[in-house]
C-alpha angles and dihedrals in degrees: 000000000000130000096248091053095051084057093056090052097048086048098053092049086051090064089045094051094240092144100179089048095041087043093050094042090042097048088047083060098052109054081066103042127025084214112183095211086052099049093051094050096049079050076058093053108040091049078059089051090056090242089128100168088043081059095043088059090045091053092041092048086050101053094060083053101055087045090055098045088046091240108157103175095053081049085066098047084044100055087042094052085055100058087047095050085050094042094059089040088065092245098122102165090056089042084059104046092050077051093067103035085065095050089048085056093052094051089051106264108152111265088252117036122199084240140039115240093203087079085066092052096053133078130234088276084048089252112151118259111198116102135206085252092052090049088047095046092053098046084054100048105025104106082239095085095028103128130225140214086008087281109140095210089038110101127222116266119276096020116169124265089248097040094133086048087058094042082051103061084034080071092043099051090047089053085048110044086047089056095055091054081074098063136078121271090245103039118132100240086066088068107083109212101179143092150224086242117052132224100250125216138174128273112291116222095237100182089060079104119083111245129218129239081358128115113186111236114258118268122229124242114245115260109238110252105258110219108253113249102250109243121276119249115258108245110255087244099042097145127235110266113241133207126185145178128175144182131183092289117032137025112217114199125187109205101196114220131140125238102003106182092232092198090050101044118082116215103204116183126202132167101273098018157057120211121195127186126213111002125173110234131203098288111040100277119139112198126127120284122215112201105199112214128229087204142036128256153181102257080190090070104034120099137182129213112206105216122181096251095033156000129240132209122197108193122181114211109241081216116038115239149104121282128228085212149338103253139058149132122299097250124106113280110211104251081225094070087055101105109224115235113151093144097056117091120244101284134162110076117175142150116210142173107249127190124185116270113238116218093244088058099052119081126226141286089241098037094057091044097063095044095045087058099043083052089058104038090048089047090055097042090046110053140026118252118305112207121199104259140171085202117129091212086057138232111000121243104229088191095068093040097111093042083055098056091040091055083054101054096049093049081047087054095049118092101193085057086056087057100043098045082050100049081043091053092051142103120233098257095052088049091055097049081043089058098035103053091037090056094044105049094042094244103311095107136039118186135176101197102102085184098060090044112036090078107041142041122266114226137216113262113182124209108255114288103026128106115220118228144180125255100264101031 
C-alpha cells in the first residue's frame, strides 16, 4: 500500500473519530511525506489520545511545512492546533497567544512579522495582559461577525476566505483567557514562552506507543530483487526509423540515429533522392542511407539540421502538391501526377519503419509508369469530382447543391417545421409550457416559461379583430 493511500485512510478515520486506526495510517504517511495536512490531522488525533505535548510538536512541525510549501491556510489550522495543544497543556498564556497569530493570518498579517505582536501584550514582569472582557468585546465588534440582511447565520460583506477559522479561535481565546482569571496573578501559565516561529523538529514516531483495540495491518515481505534480462541485440538490418510531415510546399522528414558526427557526414541532394553518408543504424553500424524520394524537388532549396538524436531534413517540392507517400524509386515522377492541393493544411504525419530497398525488389520505370496512369484514368472515369473538405459528412456533391438549397427554403416557409425544430430543442419543462398554453388558449399563445404557466390558466387571446367563440356557437 502506498503511502498516499495510507494517508487517505488515516484521514478518513479522522472524520470517523477512529482515533488508533487514523494515528497508525497517518504516522505510515508520514515517514515518506512531511505533509502539512497530515501532520495536522495526526495533531487532531493525538489531542484525542490525551498525548497533549506529542500534538504540540505535530502542530509545530506543521506549521514550517506549510511555510515552505506557501500554504497559508494550513498556516491557520496550524497555528490553531498549537493553542489547543497548549490549552490543554496548561500553558494559557501561550495557548492565547497561538490564538491570535492565527487570527492576524486570517486578516491578512504576513506569516512572520518583524516583530512579534505578543511584547505589546505583556506587562513590565512579562505577565499577560488580555483579559476574558477584551476577547468578548472584539468578537462582538470586529466586521467579521457584522450580519447582513438581518439574517443571524449571513456574514458581513468582504469576509475573509478563512472567517469561521477566526471565529473559531475567537471562541477559543474567550475559553482561555476565562480560565486563566482563575488563576493567580503570578502563576506560570501567564508567562507566554513561545514564539511566532516555532522550534522545528523531525517527524515523531508517533505509533512507538501501543495502541488499544488496534492491530497494525501486516506488512508485506520484500520481494527479492530479480536480476534485470540483459537487452536483446539489436538485429544487424534493423532499419532506420522515419518521420515525415508535409504541406503543399515542402516535405519535412526526421532519420532517427543517435550521435551523427554533423561535421563528418555529407548531406548530398538529387531530384528524386537524398544521400547520407555516413548514418549510424540500430545497431551501432555506421555506412551511407539513400532515401529514395515519391516526388520530385529543388535540391537548391532543401536543407538539412544534424540533432543528437536525429537528423531533419527539410525538402521543398519542386511542384507543389500533396504526396501519396514519402518514399519512393529514384526514377522521374510525371509533375502531372502530382495531386494539387494548395488549399489543404499540412497533413500526413506518420512515423514508419523503413528498410532499404534492394534493386531486385523495385519495379520498373516503365512498369510504374503504366500503373500509375491506369490508377489515374480508372479514378476519373469512375467517380465524380472529389474536392479537398474538413467537413465530417464528407466531400460535398456540387451537383445537388441547388436541390439542397430548394429543400431548405420550403422547410423555412413552413410554419408547422419551425414548431417542430423548436419543441425538439427544447427541455422538458419548456415542452410541456409549450403544450400546455397552446391547448388552453386554443392556439392563440405559445409560451416557454413552465413556471408562469404551470399554476394558472392560459386564455384565449384572439388576434385583433377576431372575436373568440365556443365549439358549438
Amino acid at each position: 500500500m502506498s503511502h498516499l493511500q495510507q494517508a487517505q485512510l488515516g484521514l478518513a478515520a479522522v472524520e470517523a473519530r477512529d482515533w488508533d486506526k487514523a494515528l497508525f495510517n497517518l504516522s505510515s504517511a508520514l515517514r515518506t511525506s512531511p505533509n502539512p495536512a497530515w501532520l495536522i490531522a495526526r495533531s487532531k488525533t493525538l489531542l484525542a489520545l490525551g498525548r497533549h505535548r506529542e500534538a504540540l510538536e505535530d502542530a509545530n512541525l506543521a506549521w514550517h511545512m506549510a511555510y515552505e510549501r506557501n500554504k497559508r491556510n494550513l498556516l491557520v489550522e496550524a497555528h490553531y492546533r498549537r493553542a489547543v495543544a497548549y490549552f490543554r497543556l496548561g500553558e494559557l498564556a501561550n495557548a492565547d497567544l497561538c490564538c491570535i497569530y492565527a487570527m492576524r493570518l486570517v486578516k491578512g498579517h504576513p506569516a512572520v512579522e518583524k516583530e512579534d505582536v505578543a511584547k505589546d501584550l505583556v506587562d513590565e514582569t512579562g505577565f499577560w495582559k488580555p483579559t476574558a472582557q477584551e476577547a468578548l468585546k472584539e468578537a462582538q465588534s470586529d466586521k467579521i461577525n457584522e450580519k447582513s440582511q438581518g439574517s443571524p447565520l449571513a456574514v458581513g460583506q468582504g469576509a475573509p476566505a478563512q472567517a469561521k477559522e477566526w471565529r473559531m479561535a475567537s471562541t477559543l481565546r474567550i475559553q482561555i483567557l476565562t480560565a486563566m482569571q482563575k488563576l493567580p496573578a503570578d502563576d506560570p501559565a501567564r508567562k507566554p514562552t513561545t514564539t511566532l516561529k516555532p522550534e522545528k523538529k523531525a517527524v515523531a514516531d508517533a505509533t512507538a506507543h501501543n495502541l488499544k483495540g488496534f492491530t497494525p495491518l501486516p506488512t508485506e515481505a520484500p520481494k527479492p530483487a530479480t536480476p534485470q534480462a540483459a537487452p536483446k541485440p539489436v538485429p544487424s538490418d534493423a532499419p532506420l526509423r522515419l518521420q515525415d510531415f508535409q504541406s503543399s510546399t515542402n516535405m519535412s522528414v526526421s532519420i532517427f540515429s543517435k550521435g551523427v558526427n554533423k561535421e563528418k557526414v555529407q548531406v548530398e541532394f538529387l531530384p528524386f533522392q537524398v544521400s547520407l553518408d555516413p548514418i549510424i543504424y540500430p545497431n551501432g553500424e555506421e555506412k551511407e542511407f539513400k532515401l529514395d524520394l515519391w516526388g520530385e524537388i529543388d535540391p537548391s532549396e532543401s536543407k538539412y539540421t544534424v540533432t543528437p538524436n536525429k537528423v531533419e531534413l527539410s525538402l521543398r517540392k519542386k511542384v507543389p502538391g500533396k504526396w501519396s507517400q514519402l518514399r519512393g524509386t529514384a526514377q522521374p515522377v510525371n509533375a502531372s501526377s502530382v495531386k494539387l492541393d494548395e488549399q489543404q493544411a499540412p497533413s500526413n504525419s506518420k512515423d514508419t519503419q523503413v528498410a532499404d530497398v534492394t534493386a531486385t525488389n523495385a519495379p520498373t520505370p516503365s512498369t510504374a509508369a503504366s500503373q500509375h496512369m491506369g490508377k489515374s484514368v480508372a479514378e476519373s472515369t469512375s467517380s465524380k469530382p472529389s474536392y479537398p473538405t474538413s467537413s465530417k459528412k464528407g466531400p460535398k456533391d456540387w451537383d445537388k447543391i441547388g436541390d439542397e438549397d430548394d429543400d431548405e427554403e420550403e422547410a423555412q416557409g413552413d410554419p408547422n417545421h419551425f414548431f417542430k425544430q423548436l419543441f425538439k430543442g427544447a427541455t422538458p419543462d419548456q415542452q410541456r409550457a409549450m403544450m400546455k398554453s397552446f391547448t388552453e388558449s386554443n392556439g392563440t399563445s405559445l409560451s416557454t416559461d413552465w413556471a408562469d404557466v404551470k399554476d394558472r390558466t392560459v386564455e384565449t387571446v384572439p388576434p385583433e379583430g377576431i372575436e373568440a367563440k365556443k365549439w358549438g356557437q
